[in-house]
VEXVODO-506010 format. One record per atom (N, C-alpha, C, O): residue number from 1; residue in one letter; atom name; x, z, y. Coordinates in steps of 0.02 Angstrom, whole numbers. Atoms other than C-alpha are relative to their C-alpha. Layout:
BEGIN
SITE    n  res  atom    east      up   north
SITE  NUM    a    CA       X       Z       Y
...
//
This chain:
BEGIN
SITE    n  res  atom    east      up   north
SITE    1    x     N     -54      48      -9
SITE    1    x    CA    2688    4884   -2808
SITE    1    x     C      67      35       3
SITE    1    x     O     110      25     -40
SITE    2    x     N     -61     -65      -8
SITE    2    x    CA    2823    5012   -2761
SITE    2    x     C      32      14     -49
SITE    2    x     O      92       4     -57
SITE    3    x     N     -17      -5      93
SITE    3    x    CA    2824    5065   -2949
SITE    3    x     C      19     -53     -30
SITE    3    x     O      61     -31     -70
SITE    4    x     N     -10      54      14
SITE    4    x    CA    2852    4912   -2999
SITE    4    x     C      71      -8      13
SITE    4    x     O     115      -7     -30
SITE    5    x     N     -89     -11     -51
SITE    5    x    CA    3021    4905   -2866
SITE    5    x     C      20      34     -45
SITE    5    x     O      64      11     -82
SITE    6    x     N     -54     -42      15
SITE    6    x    CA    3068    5050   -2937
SITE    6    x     C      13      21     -80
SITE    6    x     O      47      69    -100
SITE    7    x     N       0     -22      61
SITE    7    x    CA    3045    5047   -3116
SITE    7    x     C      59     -81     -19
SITE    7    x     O      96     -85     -68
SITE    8    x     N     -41      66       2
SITE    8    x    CA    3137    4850   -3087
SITE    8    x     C      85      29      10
SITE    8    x     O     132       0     -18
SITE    9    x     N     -38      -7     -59
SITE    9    x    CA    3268    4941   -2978
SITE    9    x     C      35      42     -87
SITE    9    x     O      84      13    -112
SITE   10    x     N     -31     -30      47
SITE   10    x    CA    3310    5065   -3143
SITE   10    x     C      19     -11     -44
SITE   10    x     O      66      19     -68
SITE   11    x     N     -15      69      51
SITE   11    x    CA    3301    4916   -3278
SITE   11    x     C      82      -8      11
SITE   11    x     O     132       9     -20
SITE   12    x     N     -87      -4     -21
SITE   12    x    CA    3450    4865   -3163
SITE   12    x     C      51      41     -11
SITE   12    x     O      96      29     -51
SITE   13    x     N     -54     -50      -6
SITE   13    x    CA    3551    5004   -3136
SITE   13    x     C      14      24     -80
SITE   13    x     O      74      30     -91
SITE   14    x     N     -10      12      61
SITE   14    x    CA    3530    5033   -3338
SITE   14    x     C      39     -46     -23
SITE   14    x     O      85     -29     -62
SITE   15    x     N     -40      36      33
SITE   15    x    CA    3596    4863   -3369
SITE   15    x     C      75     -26      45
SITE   15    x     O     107     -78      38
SITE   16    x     N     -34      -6     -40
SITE   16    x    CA    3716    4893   -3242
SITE   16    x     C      50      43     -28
SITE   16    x     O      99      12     -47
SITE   17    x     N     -30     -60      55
SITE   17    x    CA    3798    5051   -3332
SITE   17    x     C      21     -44     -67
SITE   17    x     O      81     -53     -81
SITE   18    x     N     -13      14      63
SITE   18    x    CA    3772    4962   -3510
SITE   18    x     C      43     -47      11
SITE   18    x     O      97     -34     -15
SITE   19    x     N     -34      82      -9
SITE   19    x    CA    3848    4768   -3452
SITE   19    x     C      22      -1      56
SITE   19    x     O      -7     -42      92
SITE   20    x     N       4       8     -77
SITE   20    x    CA    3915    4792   -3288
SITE   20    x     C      59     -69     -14
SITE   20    x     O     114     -41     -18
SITE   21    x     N     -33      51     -10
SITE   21    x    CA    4015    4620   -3298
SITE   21    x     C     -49     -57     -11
SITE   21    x     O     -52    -105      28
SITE   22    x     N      67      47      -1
SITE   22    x    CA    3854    4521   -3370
SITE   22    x     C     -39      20      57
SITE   22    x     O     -72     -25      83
SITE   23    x     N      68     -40     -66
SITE   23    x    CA    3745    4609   -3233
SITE   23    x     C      30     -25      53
SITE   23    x     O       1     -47     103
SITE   24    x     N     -16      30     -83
SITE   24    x    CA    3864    4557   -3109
SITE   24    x     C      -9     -75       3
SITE   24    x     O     -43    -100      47
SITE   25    x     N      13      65      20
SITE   25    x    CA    3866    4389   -3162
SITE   25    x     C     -46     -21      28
SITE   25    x     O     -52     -49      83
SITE   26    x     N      74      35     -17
SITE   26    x    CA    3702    4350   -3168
SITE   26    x     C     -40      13      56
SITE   26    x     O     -84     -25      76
SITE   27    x     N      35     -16     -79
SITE   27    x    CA    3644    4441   -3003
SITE   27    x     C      43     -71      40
SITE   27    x     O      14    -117      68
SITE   28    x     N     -23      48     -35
SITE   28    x    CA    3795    4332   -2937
SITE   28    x     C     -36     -78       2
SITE   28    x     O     -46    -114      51
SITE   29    x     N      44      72      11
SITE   29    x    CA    3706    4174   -2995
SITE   29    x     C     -54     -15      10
SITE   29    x     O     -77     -71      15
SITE   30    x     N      76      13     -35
SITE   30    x    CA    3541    4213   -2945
SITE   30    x     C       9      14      58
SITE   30    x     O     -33     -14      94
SITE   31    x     N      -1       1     -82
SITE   31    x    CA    3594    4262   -2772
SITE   31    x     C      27     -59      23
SITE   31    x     O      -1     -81      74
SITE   32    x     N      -2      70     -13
SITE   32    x    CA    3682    4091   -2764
SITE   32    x     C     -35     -38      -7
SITE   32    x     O     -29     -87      30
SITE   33    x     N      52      67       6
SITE   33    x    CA    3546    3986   -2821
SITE   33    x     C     -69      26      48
SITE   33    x     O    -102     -16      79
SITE   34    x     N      70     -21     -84
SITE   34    x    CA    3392    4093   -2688
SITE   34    x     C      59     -52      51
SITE   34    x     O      35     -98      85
SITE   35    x     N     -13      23     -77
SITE   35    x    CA    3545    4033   -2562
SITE   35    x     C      10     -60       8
SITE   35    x     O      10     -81      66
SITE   36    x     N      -4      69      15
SITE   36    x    CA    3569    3863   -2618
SITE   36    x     C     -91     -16       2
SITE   36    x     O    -103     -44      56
SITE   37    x     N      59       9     -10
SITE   37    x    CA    3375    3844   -2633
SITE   37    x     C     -13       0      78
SITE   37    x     O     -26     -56      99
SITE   38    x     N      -1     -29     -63
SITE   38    x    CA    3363    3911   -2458
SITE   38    x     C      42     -62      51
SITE   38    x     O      18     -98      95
SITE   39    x     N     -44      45     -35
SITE   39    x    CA    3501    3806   -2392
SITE   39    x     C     -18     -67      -5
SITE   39    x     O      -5    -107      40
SITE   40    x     N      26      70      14
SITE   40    x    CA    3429    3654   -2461
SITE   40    x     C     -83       8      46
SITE   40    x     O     -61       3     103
SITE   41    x     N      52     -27     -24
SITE   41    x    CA    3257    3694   -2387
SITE   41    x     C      25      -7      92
SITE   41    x     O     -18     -29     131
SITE   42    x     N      -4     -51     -70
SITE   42    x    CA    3339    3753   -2204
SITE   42    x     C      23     -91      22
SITE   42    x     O      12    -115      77
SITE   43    x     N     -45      66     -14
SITE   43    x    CA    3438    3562   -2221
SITE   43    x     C     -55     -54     -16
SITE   43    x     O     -43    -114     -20
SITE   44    x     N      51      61     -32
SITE   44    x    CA    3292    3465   -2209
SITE   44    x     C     -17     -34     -85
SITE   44    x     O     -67     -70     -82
SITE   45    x     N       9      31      67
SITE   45    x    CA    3287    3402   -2412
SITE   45    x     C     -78      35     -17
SITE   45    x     O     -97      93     -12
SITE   46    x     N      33      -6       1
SITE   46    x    CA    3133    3367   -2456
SITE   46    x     C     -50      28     -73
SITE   46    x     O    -105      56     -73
SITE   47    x     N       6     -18      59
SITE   47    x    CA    3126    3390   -2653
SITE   47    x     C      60      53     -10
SITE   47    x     O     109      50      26
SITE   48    x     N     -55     -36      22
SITE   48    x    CA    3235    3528   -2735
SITE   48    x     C      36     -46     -38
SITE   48    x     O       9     -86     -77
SITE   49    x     N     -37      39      32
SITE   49    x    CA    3390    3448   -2791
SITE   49    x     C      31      67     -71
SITE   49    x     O      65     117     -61
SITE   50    x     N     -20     -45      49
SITE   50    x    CA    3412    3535   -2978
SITE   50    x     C      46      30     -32
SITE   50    x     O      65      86     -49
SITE   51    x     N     -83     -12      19
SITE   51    x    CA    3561    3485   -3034
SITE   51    x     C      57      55      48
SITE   51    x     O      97      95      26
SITE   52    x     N     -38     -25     -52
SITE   52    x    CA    3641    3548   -2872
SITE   52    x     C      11      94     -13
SITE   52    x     O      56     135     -19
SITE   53    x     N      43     -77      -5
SITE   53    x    CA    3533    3715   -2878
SITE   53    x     C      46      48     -69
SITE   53    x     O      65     106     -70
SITE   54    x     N     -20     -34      69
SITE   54    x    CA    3605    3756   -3055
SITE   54    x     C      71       0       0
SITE   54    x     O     102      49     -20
SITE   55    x     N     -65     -28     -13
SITE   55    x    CA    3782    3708   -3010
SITE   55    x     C      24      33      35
SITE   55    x     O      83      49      29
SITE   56    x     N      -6     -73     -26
SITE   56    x    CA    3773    3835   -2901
SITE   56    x     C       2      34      -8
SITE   56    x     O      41      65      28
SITE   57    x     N      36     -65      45
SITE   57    x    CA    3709    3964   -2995
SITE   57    x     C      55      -1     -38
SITE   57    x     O      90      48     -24
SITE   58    x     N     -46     -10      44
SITE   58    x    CA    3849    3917   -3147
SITE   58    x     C      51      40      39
SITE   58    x     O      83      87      16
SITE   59    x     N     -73     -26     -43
SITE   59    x    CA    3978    3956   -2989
SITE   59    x     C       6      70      11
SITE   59    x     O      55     107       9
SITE   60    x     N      -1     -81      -4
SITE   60    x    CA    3905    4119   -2958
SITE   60    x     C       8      39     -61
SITE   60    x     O      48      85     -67
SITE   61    x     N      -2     -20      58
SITE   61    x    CA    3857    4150   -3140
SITE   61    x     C      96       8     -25
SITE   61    x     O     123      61     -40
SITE   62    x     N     -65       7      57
SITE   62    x    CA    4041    4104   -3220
SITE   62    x     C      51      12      59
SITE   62    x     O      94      51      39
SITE   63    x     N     -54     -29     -17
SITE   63    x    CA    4157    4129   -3085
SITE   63    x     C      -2      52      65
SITE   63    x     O      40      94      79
SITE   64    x     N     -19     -55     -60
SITE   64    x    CA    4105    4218   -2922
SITE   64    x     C     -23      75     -17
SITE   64    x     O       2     119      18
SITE   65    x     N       6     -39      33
SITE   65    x    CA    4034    4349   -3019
SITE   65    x     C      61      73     -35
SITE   65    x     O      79     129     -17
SITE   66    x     N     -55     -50      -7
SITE   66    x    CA    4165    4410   -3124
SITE   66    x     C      53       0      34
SITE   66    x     O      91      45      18
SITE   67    x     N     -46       6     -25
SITE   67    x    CA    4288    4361   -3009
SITE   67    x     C      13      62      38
SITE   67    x     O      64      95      48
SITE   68    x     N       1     -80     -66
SITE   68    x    CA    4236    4509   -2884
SITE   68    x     C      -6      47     -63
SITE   68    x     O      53      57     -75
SITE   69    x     N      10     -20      47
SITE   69    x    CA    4193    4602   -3029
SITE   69    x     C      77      41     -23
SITE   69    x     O      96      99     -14
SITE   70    x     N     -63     -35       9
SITE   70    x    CA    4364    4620   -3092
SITE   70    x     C      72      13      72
SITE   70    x     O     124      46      68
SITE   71    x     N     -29     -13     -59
SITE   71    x    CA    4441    4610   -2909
SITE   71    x     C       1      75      22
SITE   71    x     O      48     100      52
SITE   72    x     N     -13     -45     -49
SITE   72    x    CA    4380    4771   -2861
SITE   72    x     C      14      60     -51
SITE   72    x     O      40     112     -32
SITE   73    x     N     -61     -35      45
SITE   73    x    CA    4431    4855   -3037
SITE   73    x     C      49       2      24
SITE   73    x     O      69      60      24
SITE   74    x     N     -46      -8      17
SITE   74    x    CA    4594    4797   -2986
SITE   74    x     C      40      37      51
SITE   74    x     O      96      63      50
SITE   75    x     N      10     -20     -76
SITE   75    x    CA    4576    4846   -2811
SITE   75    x     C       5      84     -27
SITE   75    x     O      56     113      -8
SITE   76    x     N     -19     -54      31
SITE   76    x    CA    4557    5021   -2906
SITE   76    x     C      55      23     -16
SITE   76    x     O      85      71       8
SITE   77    x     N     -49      -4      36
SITE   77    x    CA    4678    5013   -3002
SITE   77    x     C      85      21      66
SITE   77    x     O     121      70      74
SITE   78    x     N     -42     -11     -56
SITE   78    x    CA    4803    4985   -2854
SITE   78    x     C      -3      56      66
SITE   78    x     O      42      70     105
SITE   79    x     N     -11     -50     -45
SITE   79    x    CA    4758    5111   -2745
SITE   79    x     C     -21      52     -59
SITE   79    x     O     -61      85     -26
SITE   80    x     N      23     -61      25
SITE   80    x    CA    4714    5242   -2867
SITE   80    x     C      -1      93      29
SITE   80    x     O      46     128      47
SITE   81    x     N      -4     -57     -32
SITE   81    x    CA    4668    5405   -2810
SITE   81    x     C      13       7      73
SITE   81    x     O      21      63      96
SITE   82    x     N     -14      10     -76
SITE   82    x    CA    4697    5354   -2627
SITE   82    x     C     -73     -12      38
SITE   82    x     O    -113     -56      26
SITE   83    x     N      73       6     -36
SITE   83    x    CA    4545    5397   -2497
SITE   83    x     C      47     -23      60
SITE   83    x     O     107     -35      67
SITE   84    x     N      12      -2     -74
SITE   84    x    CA    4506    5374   -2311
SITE   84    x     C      31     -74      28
SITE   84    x     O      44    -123      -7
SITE   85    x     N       7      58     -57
SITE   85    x    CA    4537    5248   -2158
SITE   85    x     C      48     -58     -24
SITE   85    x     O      34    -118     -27
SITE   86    x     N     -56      60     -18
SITE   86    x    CA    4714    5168   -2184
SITE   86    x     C     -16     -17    -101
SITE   86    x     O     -40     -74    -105
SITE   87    x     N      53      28      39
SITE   87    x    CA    4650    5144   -2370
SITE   87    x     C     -18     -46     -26
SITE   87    x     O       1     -84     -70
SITE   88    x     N      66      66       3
SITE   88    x    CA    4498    5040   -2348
SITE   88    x     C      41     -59      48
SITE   88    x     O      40    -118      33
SITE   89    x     N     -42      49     -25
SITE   89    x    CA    4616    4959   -2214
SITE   89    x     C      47     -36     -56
SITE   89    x     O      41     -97     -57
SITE   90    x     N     -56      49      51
SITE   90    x    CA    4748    4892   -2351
SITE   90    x     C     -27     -30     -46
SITE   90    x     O      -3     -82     -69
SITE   91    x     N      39      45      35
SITE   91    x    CA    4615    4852   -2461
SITE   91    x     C     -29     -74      58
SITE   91    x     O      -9    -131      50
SITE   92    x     N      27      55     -31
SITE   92    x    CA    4526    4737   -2337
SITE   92    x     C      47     -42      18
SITE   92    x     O      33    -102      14
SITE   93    x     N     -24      54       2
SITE   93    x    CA    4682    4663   -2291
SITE   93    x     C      51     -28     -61
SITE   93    x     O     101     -63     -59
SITE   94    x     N     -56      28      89
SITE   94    x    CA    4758    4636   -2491
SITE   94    x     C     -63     -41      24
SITE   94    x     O     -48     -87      62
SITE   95    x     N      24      50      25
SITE   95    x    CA    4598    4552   -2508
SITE   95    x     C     -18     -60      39
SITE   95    x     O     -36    -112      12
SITE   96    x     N      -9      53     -32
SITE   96    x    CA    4597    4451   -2362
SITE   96    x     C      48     -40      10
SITE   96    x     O      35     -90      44
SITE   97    x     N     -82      11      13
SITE   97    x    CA    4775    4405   -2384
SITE   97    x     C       0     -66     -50
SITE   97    x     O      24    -122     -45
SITE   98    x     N     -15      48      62
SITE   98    x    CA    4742    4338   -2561
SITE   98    x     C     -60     -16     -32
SITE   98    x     O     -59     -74     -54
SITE   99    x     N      58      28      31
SITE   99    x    CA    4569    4324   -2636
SITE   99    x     C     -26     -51      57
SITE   99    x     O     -26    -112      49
SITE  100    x     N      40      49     -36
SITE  100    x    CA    4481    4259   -2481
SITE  100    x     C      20     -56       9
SITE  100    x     O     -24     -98       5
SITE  101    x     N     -31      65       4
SITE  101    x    CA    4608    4112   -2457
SITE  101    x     C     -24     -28     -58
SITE  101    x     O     -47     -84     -52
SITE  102    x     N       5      29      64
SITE  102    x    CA    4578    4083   -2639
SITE  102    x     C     -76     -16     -17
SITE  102    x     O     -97     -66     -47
SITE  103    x     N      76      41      11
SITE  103    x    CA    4400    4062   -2649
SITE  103    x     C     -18     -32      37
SITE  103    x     O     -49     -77       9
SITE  104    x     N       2      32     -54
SITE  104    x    CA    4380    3991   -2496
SITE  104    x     C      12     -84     -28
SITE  104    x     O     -28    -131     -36
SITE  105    x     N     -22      59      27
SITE  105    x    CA    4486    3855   -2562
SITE  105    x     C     -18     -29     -95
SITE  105    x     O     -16     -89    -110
SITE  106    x     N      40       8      57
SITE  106    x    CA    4420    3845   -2739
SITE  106    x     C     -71     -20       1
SITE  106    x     O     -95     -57     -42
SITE  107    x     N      72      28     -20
SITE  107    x    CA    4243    3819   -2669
SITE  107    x     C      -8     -27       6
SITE  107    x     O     -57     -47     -24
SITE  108    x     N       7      36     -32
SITE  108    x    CA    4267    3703   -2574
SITE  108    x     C      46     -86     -43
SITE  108    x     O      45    -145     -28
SITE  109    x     N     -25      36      65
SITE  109    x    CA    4367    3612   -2729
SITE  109    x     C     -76     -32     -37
SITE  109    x     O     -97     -88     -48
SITE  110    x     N      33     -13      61
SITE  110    x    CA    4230    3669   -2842
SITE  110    x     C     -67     -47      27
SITE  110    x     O     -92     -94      -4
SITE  111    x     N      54      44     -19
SITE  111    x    CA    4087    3604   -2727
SITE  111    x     C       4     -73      12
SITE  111    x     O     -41    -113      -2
SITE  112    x     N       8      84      27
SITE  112    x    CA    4163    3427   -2707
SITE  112    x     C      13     -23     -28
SITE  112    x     O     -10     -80     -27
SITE  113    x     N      18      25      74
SITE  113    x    CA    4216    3400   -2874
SITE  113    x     C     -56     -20     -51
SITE  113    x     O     -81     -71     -74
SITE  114    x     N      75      24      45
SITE  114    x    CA    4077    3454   -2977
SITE  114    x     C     -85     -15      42
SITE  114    x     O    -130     -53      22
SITE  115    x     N      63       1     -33
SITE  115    x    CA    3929    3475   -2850
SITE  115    x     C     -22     -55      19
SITE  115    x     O     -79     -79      12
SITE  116    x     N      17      77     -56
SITE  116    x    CA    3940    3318   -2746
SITE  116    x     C      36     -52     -52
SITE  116    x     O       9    -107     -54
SITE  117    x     N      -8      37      46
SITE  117    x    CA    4046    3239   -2890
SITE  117    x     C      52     -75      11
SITE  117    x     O      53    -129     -18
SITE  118    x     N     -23      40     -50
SITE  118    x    CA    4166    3160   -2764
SITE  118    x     C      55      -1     -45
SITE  118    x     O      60      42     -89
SITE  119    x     N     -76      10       8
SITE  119    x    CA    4357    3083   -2806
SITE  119    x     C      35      64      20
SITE  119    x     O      18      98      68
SITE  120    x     N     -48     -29     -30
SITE  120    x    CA    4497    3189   -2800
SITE  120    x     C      24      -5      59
SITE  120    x     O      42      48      84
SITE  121    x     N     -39      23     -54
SITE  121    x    CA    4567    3116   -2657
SITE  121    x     C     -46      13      30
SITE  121    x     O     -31      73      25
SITE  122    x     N      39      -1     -31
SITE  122    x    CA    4435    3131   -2567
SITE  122    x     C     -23      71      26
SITE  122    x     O     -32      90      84
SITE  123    x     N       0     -64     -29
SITE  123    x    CA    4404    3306   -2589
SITE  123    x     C      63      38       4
SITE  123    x     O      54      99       0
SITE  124    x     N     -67      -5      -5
SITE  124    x    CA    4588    3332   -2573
SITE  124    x     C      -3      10      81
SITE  124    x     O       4      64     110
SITE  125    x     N      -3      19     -68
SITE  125    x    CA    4575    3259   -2394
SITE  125    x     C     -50      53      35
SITE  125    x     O     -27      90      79
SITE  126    x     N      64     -46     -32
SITE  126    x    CA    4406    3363   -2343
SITE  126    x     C      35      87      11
SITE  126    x     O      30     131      54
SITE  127    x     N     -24    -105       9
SITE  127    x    CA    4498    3546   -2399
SITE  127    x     C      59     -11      50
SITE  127    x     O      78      41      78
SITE  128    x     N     -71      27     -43
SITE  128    x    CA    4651    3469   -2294
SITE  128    x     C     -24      23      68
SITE  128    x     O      -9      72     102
SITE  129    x     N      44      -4     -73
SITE  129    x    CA    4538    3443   -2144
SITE  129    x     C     -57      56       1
SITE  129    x     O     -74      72      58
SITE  130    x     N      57     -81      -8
SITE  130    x    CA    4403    3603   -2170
SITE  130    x     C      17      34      -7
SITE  130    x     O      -1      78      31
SITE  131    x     N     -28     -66      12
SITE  131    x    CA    4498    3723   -2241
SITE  131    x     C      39      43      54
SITE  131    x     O      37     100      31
SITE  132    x     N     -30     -22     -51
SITE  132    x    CA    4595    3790   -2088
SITE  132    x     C     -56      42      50
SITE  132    x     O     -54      98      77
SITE  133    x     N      50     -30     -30
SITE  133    x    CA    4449    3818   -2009
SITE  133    x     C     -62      42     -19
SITE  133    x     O     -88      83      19
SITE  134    x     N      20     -52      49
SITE  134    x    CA    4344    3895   -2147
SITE  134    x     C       8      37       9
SITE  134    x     O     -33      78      31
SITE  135    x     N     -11     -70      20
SITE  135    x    CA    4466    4017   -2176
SITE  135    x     C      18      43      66
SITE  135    x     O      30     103      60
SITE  136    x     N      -9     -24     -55
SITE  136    x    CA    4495    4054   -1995
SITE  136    x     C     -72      46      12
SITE  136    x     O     -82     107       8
SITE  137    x     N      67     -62       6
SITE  137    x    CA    4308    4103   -1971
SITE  137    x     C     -18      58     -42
SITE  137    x     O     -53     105     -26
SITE  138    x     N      28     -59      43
SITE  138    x    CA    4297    4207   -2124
SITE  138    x     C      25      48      11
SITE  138    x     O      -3     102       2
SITE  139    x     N     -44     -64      -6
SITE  139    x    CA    4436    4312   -2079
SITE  139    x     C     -39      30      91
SITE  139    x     O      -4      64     129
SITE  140    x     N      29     -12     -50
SITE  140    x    CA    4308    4337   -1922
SITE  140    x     C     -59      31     -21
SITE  140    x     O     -94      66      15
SITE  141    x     N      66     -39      32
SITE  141    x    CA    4171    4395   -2028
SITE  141    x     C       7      36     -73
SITE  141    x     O     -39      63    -103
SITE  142    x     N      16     -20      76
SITE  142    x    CA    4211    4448   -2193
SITE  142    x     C      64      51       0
SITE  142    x     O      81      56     -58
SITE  143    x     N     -29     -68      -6
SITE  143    x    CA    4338    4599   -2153
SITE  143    x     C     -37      46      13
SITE  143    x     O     -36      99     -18
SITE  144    x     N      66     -55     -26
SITE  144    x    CA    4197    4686   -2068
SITE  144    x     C     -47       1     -60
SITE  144    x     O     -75      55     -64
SITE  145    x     N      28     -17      62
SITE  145    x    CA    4104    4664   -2235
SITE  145    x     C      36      31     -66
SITE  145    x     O       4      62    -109
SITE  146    x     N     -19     -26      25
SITE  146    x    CA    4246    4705   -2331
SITE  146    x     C      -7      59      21
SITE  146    x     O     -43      83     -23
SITE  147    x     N     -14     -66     -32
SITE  147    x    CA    4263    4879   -2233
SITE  147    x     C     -51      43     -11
SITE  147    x     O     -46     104     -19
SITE  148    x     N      75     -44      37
SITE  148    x    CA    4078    4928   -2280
SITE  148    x     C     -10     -15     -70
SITE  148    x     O     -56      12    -101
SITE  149    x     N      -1      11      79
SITE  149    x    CA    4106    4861   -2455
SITE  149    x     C      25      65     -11
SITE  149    x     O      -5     110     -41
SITE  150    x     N     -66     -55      44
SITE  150    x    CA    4245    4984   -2487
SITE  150    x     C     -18      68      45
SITE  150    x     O     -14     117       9
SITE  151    x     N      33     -32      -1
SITE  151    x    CA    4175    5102   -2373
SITE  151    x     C     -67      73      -8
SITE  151    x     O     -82     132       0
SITE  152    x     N      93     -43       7
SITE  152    x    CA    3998    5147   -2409
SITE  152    x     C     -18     -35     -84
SITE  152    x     O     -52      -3    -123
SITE  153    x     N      43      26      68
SITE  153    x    CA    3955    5041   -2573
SITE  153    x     C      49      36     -63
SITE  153    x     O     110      31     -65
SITE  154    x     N     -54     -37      63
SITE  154    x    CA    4014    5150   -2750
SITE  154    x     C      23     -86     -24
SITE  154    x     O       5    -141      -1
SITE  155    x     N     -28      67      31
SITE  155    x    CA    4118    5018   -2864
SITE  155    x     C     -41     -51     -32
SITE  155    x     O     -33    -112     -29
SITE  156    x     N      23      44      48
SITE  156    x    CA    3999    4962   -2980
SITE  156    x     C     -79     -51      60
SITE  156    x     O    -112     -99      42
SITE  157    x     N      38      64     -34
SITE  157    x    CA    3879    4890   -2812
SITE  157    x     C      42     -38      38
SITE  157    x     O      15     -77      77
SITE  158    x     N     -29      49     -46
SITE  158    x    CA    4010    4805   -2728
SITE  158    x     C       4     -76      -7
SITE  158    x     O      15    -114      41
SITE  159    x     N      27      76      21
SITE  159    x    CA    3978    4633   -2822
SITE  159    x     C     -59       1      46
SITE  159    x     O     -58      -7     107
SITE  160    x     N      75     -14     -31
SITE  160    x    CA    3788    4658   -2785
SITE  160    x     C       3     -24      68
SITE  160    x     O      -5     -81      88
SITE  161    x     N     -33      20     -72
SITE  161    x    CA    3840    4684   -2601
SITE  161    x     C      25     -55      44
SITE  161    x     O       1     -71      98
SITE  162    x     N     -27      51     -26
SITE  162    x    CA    3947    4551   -2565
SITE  162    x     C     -32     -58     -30
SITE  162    x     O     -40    -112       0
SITE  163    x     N      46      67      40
SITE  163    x    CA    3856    4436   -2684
SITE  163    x     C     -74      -3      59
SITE  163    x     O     -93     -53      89
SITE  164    x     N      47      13     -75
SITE  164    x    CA    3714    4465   -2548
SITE  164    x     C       7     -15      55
SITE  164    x     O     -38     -49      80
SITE  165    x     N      -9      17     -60
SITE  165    x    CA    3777    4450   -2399
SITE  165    x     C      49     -59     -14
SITE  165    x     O      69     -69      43
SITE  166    x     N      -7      62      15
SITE  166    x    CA    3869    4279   -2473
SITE  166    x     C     -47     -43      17
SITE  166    x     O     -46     -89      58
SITE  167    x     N      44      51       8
SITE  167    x    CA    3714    4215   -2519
SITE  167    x     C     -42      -6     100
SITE  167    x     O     -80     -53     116
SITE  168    x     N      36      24     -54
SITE  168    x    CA    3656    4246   -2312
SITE  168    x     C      46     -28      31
SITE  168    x     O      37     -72      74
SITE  169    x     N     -56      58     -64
SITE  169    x    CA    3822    4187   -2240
SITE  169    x     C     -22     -93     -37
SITE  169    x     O     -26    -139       3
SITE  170    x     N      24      60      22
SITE  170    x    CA    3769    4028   -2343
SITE  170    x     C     -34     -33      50
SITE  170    x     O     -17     -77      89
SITE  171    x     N      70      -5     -39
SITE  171    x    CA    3611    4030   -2263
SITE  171    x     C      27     -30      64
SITE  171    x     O      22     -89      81
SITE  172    x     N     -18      14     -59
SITE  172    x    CA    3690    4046   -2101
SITE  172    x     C      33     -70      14
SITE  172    x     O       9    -111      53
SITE  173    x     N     -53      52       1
SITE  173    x    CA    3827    3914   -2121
SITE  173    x     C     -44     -76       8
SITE  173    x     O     -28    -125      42
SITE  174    x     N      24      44       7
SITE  174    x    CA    3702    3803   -2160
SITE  174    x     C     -47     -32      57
SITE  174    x     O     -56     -90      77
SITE  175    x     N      46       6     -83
SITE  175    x    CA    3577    3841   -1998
SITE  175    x     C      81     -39      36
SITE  175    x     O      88     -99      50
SITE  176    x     N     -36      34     -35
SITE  176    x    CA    3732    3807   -1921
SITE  176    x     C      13     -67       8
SITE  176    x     O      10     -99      61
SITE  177    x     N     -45      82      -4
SITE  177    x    CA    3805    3634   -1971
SITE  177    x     C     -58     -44      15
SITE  177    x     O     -49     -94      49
SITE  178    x     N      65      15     -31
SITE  178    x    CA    3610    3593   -1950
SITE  178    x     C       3      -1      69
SITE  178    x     O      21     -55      93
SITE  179    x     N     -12      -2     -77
SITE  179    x    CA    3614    3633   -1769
SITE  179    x     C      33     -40      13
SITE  179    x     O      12     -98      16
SITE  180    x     N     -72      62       2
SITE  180    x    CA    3784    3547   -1747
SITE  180    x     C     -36     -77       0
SITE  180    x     O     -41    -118      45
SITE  181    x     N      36      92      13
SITE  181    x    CA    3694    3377   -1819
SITE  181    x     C     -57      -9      48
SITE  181    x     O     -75     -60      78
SITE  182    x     N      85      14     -55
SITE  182    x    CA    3531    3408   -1716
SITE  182    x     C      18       1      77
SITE  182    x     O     -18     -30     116
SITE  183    x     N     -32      21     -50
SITE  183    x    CA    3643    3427   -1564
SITE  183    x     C      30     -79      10
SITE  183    x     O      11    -121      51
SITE  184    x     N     -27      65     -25
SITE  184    x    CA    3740    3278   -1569
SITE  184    x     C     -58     -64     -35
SITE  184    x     O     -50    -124     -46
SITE  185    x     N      65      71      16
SITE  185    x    CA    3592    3164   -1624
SITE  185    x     C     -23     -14      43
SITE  185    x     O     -66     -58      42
//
């Protein structure tokens, strides 16, 4: 079985080298659709909802993918040649500054537009009223993941990376708002 891992594990890292913008992609889209599967599952639904499952997956596939992808090129690019502490500090807070606001709020677009398939106005009003608080928590958890992104992970796993531990804050988010409902019921 092991062999298997590790002959899978080198496939990757091959098409990782050859396509690293398809490779990120598509890891991104399969780690969104395990966490969307998962999340649907953890939320009490009793059939897999498909459609849902796959517009998930497009989100990771087509935009959260290369989005990080070329983020931390550019993230390169801007510090070039610059190591150590203060650094990984200016990286974590450029990108908390300006990407994380931005997907944050694009998500939360993207999921009640096309996902749920709701009015504008409607999901207008929801990002109005959630978003504040979203992005308040993330900047409570997702600096400390930036800081071991940039870190410890070389460039070409830092999709990978964060595309994983996405797909468990998902996870989590989801135990959560669960709880939440099973409390006040």
């Amino acid at each position: 079985m092991s062999e298997v891992v590790a002959e899978t594990w080198q496939k990757y890292l091959q098409q990782l080298q050859k396509h690293p913008l398809r490779t990120k992609a598509v890891t991104s889209g399969v780690l969104a659709g395990f966490s969307d599967a998962i999340a649907q599952k953890i939320s009490g639904i009793k059939r897999l909802q498909l459609r849902r499952l796959l517009l998930v997956m497009l989100y990771g596939f087509a935009y959260a993918g290369p989005f990080g992808h070329f983020l931390h090129k550019l993230m390169e690019v801007i510090f070039k040649g610059q190591k150590g502490k203060s650094t990984i500090a200016k990286k974590v807070l450029l990108e908390q500054l300006t990407s994380s606001p931005w997907n944050n709020m694009f998500f939360m677009m993207y999921y009640g537009l096309v996902i749920e398939g709701r009015p504008w106005g409607l999901v207008r009003n929801k990002v109005r009223k959630d978003y504040p608080t979203i992005q308040l928590t993330a900047w409570k958890f997702w600096p400390l993941v930036g800081w071991i992104n940039y870190q410890y992970m070389p460039l070409q796993f830092r999709v990978l990376f964060h595309s994983f531990v996405a797909s468990c804050w998902a996870i989590f988010l989801n135990l959560k708002a669960r709880t939440v409902s099973i409390k006040q019921a």
